[in-house]
SEVO-62035 format. One record per residue (C-alpha): x, y, z. Coordinates in steps of 0.1 Angstrom, whole numbers, plus 5000, padded with zeros to 4 digits. Example, Ala and Ser with C-alpha at 12.3 -4.5 7.8 and 13.67 -1.06 7.14 Angstrom:
SEVO-62035
512349555078;513749895071;
end
This chain:
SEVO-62035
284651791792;281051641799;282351501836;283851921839;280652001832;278451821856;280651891881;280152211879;276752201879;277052001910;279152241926;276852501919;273952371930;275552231964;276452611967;272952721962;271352511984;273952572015;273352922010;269652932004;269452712033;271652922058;268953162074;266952822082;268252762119;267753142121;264253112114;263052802132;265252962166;262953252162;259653082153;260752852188;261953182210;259453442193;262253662198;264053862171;265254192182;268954062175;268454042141;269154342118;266554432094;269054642077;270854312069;267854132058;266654412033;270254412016;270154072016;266954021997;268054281976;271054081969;269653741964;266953911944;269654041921;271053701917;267253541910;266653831883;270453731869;269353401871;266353491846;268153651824;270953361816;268053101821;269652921849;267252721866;269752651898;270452991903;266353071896;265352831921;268052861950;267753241944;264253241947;263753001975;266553231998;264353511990;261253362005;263553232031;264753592044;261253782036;259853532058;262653622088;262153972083;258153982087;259253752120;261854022130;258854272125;256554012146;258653952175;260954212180;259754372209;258853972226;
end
């Protein structure tokens, strides 16, 4: 049961972090093109609504992994959408 358990978590965190992580490339193409008028904002916005749904979940059950990955996608895909705001008309 204890072994179930911690792989679980392990799963779950994996998850997390590849999907926290996922806009990265995004970003640091944009940061090195300063171009962005390809990106939707309308994605990001549902997005961050999304993720921030999770964090707040997150809070709720008192789940640190899903607090932390939640939280750091959401300062991920603010932070591409200020840069689609930047740079899209570069």
């Amino acid at each position: 049961m204890l072994q179930s358990n911690n792989l679980t978590l392990i799963i779950g965190v994996a998850a997390g972090i590849l999907t926290a992580a996922s806009m990265l490339p995004q970003v640091f193409k944009t940061l090195k093109t300063k171009k962005a008028e390809h990106i939707s904002p309308l994605m990001l916005i549902i997005l961050i609504c999304g993720v921030g749904l999770w964090f707040v979940y997150g809070v709720l059950k008192n789940d640190l992994p899903i607090i932390f990955t939640n939280g750091f996608s959401i300062v991920v895909n603010v932070f591409m959408l200020v840069l689609r705001w930047r740079y899209k008309n570069k």
